[in-house]
Structures are given as C-alpha cells and as structure tokens.
Backbone as XML, in Angstrom:
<?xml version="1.0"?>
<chain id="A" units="angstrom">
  <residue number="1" name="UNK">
    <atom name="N" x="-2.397" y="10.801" z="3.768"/>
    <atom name="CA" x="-1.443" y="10.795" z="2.692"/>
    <atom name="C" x="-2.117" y="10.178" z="1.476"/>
  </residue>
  <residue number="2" name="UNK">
    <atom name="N" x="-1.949" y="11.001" z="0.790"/>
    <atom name="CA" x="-2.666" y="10.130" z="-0.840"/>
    <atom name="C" x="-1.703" y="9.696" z="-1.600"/>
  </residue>
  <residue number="3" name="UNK">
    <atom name="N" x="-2.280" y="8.958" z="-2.719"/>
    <atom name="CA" x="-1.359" y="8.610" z="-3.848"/>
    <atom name="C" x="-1.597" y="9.498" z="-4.820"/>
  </residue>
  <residue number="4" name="UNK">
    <atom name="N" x="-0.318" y="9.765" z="-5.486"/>
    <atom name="CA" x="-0.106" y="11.233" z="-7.116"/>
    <atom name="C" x="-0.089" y="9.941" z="-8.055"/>
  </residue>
  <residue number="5" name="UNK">
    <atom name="N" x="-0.221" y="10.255" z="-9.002"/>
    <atom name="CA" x="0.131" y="9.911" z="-9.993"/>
    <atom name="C" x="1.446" y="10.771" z="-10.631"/>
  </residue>
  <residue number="6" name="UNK">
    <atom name="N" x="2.436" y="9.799" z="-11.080"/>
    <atom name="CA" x="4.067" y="10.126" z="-11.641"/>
    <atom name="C" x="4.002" y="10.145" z="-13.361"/>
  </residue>
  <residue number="7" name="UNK">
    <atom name="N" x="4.107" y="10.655" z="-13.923"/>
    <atom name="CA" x="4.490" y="11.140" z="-15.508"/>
    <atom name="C" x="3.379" y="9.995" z="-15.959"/>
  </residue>
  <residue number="8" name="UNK">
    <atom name="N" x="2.551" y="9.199" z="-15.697"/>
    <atom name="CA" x="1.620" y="8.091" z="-16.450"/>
    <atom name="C" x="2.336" y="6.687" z="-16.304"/>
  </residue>
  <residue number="9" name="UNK">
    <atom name="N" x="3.746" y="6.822" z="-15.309"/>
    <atom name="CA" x="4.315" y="5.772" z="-15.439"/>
    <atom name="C" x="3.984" y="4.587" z="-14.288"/>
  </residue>
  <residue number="10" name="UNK">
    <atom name="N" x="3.393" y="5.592" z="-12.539"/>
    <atom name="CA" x="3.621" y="4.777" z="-11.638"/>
    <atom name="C" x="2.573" y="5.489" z="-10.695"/>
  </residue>
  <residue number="11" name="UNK">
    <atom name="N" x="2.610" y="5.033" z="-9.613"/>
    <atom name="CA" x="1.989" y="6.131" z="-8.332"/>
    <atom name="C" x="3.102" y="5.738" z="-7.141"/>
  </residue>
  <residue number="12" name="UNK">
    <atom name="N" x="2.950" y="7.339" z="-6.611"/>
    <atom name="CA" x="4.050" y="7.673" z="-5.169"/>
    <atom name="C" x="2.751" y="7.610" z="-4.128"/>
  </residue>
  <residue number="13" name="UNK">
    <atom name="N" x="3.422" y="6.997" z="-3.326"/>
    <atom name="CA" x="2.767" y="6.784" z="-2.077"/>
    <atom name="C" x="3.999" y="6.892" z="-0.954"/>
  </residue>
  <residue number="14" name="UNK">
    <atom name="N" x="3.837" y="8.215" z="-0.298"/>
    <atom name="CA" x="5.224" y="8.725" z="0.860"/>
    <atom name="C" x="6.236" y="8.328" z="0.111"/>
  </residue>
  <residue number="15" name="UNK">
    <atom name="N" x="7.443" y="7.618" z="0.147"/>
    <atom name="CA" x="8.820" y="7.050" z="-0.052"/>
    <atom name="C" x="8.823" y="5.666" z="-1.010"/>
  </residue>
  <residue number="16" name="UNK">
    <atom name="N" x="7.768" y="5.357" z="-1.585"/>
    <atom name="CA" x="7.737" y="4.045" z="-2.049"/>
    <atom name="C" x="6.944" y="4.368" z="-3.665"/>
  </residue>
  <residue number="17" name="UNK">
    <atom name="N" x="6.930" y="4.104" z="-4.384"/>
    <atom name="CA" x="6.888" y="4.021" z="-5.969"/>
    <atom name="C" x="6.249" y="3.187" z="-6.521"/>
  </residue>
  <residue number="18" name="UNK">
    <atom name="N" x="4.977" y="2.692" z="-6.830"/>
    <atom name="CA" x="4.281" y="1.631" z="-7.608"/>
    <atom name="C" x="3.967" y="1.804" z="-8.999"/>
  </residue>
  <residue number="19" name="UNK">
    <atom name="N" x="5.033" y="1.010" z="-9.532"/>
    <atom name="CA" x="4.977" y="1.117" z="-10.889"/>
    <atom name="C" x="3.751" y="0.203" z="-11.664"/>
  </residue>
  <residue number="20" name="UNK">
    <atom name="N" x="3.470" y="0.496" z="-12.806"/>
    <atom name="CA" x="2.138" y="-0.361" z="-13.783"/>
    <atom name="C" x="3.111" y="-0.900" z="-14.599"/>
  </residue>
  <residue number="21" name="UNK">
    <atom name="N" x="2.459" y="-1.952" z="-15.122"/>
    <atom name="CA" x="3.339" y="-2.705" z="-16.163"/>
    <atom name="C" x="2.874" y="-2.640" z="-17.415"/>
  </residue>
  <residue number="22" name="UNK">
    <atom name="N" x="3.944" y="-2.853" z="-18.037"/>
    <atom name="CA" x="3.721" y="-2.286" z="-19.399"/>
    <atom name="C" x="2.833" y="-3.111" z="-20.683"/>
  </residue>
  <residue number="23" name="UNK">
    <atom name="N" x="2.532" y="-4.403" z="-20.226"/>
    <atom name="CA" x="1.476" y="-4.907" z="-20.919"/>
    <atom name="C" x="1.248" y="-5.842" z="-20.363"/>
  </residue>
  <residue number="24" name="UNK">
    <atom name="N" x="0.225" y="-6.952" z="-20.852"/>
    <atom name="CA" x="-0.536" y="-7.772" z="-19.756"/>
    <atom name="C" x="0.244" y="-9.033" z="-19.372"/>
  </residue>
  <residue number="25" name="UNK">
    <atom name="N" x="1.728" y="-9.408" z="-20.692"/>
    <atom name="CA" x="2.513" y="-10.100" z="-20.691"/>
    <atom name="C" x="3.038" y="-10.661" z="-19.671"/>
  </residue>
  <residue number="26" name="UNK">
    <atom name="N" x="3.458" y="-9.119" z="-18.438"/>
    <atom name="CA" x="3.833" y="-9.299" z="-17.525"/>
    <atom name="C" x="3.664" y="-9.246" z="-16.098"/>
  </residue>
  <residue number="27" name="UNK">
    <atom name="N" x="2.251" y="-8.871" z="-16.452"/>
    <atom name="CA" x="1.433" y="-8.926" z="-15.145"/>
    <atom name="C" x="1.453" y="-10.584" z="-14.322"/>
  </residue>
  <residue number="28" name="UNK">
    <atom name="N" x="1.704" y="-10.128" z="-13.321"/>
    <atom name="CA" x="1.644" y="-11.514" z="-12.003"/>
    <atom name="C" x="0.620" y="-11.179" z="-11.041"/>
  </residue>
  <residue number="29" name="UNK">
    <atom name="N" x="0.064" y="-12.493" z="-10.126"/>
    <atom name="CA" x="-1.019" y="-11.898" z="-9.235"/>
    <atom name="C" x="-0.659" y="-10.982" z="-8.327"/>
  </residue>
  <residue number="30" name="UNK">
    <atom name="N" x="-1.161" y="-10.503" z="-7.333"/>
    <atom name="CA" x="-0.830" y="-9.903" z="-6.313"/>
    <atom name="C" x="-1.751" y="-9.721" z="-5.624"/>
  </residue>
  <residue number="31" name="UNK">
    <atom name="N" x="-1.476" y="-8.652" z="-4.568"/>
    <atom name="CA" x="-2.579" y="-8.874" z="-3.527"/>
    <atom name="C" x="-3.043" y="-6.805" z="-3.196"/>
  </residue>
  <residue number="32" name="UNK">
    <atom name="N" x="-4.442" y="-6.919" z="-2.813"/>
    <atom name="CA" x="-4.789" y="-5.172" z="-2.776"/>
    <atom name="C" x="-5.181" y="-5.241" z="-1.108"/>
  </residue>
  <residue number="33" name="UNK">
    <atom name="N" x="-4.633" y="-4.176" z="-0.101"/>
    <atom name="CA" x="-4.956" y="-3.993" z="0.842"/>
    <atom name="C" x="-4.946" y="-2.917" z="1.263"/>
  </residue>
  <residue number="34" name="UNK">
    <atom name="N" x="-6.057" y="-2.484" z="2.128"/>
    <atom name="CA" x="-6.092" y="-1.072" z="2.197"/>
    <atom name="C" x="-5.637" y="-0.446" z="3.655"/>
  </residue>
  <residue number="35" name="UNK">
    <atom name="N" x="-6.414" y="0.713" z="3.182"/>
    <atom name="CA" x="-5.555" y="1.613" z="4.935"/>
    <atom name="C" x="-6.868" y="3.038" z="4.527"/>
  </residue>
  <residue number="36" name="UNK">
    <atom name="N" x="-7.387" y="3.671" z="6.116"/>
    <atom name="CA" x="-8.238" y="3.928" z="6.186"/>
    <atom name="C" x="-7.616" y="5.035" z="7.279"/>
  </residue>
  <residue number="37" name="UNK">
    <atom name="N" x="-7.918" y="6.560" z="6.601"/>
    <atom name="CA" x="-7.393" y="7.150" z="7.302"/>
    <atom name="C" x="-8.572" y="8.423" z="7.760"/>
  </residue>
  <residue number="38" name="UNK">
    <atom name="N" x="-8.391" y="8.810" z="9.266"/>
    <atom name="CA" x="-9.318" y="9.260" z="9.961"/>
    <atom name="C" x="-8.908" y="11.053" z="9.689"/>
  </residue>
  <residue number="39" name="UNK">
    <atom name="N" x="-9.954" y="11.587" z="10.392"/>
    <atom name="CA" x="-9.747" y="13.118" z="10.451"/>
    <atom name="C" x="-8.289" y="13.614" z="11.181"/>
  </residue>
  <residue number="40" name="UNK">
    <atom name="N" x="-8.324" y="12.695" z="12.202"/>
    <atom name="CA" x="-6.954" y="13.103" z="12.835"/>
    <atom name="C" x="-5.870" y="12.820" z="12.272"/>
  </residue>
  <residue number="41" name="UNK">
    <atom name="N" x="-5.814" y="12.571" z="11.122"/>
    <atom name="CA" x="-4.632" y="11.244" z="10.372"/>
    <atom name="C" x="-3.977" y="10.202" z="11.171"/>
  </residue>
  <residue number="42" name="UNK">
    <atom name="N" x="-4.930" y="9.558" z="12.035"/>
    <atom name="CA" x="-4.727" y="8.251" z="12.536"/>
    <atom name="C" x="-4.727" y="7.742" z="11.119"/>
  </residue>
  <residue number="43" name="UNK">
    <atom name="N" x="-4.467" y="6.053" z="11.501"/>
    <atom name="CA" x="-4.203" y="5.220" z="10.472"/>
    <atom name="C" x="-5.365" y="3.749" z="10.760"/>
  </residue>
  <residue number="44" name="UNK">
    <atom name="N" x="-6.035" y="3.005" z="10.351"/>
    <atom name="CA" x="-6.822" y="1.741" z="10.751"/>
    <atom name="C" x="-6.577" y="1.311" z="9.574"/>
  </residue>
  <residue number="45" name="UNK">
    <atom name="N" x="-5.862" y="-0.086" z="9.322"/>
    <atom name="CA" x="-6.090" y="-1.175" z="8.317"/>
    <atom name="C" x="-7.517" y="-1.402" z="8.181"/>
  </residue>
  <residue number="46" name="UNK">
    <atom name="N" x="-7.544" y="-2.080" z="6.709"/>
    <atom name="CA" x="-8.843" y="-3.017" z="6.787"/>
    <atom name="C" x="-8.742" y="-4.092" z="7.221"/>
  </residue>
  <residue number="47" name="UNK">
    <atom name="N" x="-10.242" y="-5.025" z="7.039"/>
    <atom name="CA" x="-9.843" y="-6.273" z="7.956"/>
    <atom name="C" x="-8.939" y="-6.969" z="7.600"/>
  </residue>
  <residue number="48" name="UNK">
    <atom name="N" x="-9.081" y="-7.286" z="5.793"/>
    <atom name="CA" x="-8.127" y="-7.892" z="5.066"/>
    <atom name="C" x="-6.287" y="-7.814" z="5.352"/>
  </residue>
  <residue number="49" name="UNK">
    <atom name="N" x="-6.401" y="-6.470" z="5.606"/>
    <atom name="CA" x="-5.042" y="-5.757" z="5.530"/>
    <atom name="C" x="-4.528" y="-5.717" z="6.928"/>
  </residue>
  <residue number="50" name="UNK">
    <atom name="N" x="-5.456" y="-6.009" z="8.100"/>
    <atom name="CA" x="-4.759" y="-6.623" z="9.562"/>
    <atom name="C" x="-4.811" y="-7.900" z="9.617"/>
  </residue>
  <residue number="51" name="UNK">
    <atom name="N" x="-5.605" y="-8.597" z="9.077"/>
    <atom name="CA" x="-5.022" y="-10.259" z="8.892"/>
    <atom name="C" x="-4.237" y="-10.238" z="7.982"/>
  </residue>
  <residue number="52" name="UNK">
    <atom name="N" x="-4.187" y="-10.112" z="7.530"/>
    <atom name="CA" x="-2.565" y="-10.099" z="6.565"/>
    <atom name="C" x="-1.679" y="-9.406" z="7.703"/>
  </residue>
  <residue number="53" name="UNK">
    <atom name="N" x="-1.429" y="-8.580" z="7.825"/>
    <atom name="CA" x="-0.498" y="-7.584" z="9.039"/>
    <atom name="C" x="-0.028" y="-8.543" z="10.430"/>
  </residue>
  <residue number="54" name="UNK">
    <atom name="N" x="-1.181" y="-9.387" z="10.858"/>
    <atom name="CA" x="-1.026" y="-10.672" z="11.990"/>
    <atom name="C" x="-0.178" y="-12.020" z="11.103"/>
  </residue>
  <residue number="55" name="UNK">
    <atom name="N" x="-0.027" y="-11.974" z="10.196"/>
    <atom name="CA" x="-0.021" y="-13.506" z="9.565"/>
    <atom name="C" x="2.013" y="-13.030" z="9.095"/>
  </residue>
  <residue number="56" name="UNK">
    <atom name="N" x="2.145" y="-11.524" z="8.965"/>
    <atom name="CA" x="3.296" y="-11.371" z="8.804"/>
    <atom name="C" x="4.371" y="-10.557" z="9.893"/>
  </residue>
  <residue number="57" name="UNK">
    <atom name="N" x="3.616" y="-11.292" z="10.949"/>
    <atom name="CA" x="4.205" y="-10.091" z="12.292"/>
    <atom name="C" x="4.494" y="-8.713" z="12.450"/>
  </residue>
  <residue number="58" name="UNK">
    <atom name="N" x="3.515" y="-8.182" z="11.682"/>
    <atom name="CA" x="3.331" y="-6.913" z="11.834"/>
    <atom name="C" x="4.362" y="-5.970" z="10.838"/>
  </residue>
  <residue number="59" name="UNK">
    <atom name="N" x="5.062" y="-6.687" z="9.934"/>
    <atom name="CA" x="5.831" y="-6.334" z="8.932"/>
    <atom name="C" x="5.332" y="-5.180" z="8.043"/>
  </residue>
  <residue number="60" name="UNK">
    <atom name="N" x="4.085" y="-5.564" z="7.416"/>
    <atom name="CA" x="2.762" y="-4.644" z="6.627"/>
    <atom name="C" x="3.035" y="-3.364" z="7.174"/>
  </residue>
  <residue number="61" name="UNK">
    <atom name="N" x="2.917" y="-2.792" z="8.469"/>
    <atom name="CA" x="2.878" y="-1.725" z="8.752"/>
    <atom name="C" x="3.888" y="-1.386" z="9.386"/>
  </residue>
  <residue number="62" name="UNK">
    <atom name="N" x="5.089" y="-1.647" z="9.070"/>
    <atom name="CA" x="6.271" y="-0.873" z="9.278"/>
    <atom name="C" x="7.303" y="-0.778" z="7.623"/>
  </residue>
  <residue number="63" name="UNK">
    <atom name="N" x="6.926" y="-1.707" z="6.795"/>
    <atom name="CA" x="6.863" y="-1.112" z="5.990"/>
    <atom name="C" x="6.095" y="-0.090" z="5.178"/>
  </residue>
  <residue number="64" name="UNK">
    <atom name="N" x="4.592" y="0.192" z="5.031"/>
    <atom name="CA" x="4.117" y="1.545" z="4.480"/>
    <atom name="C" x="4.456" y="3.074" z="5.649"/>
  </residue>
  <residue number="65" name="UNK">
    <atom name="N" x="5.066" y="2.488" z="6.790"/>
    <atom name="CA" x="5.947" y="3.514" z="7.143"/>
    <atom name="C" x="4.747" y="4.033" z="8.602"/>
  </residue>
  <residue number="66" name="UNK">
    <atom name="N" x="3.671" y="3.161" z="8.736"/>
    <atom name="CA" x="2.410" y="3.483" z="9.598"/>
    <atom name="C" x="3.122" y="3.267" z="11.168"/>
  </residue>
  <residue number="67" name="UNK">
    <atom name="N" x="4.052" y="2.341" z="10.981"/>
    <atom name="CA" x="4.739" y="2.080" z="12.790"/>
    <atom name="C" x="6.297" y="2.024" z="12.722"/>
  </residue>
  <residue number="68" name="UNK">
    <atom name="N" x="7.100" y="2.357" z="13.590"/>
    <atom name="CA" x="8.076" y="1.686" z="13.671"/>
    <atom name="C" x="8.433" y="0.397" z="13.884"/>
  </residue>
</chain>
C-alpha cells in the first residue's frame, strides 16, 4: 500500500489522512516510523517501529490497520 498525495494538502495512507501544516508556527515534534513491505505484501516494521510497537502493546499495528 503506498501513500498518494491529496490536492497538495495531505497524504492518504489506506483509511487515515496525514495532513502538513501550514507553516512552521505550528509544527510540533513527532516521531517517523516505518513499515517494510515484501513481494507477498507481508508487512515487517522497522526496528525503530517494533520497539516502539513493544513499548505500546502492540497498539502501532492495529492501528495502521497491519493486525487486528
């Protein structure tokens, strides 16, 4: 599954919407984690993005929609 780009405003990723902000005013930190997807469209976090995934009981990947 890739990310589109939406009218210059945001990117769709499946069911979820990441919007950009509109100047640097309001930018806050955040955090980038990835996902690594195979020929079969299996799914493997990165390392970053399964320690994070362990540290939030597995929350991470039932929200981007990867597990129930």
């Amino acid at each position: 599954m890739a990310l589109s780009l939406i009218r210059g405003k945001g990117l769709r990723y499946g069911n979820t919407q990441l919007h950009f902000f509109s100047n640097y005013s309001t930018m806050k930190k955040g955090l980038v984690l990835g996902v690594y997807e195979a020929d079969d469209e299996s799914f493997t976090l990165t390392p970053t993005a399964a320690k994070y995934n362990e540290r939030v009981q597995g929350k991470l990947l039932k929200h981007i929609c990867l597990k129930d």
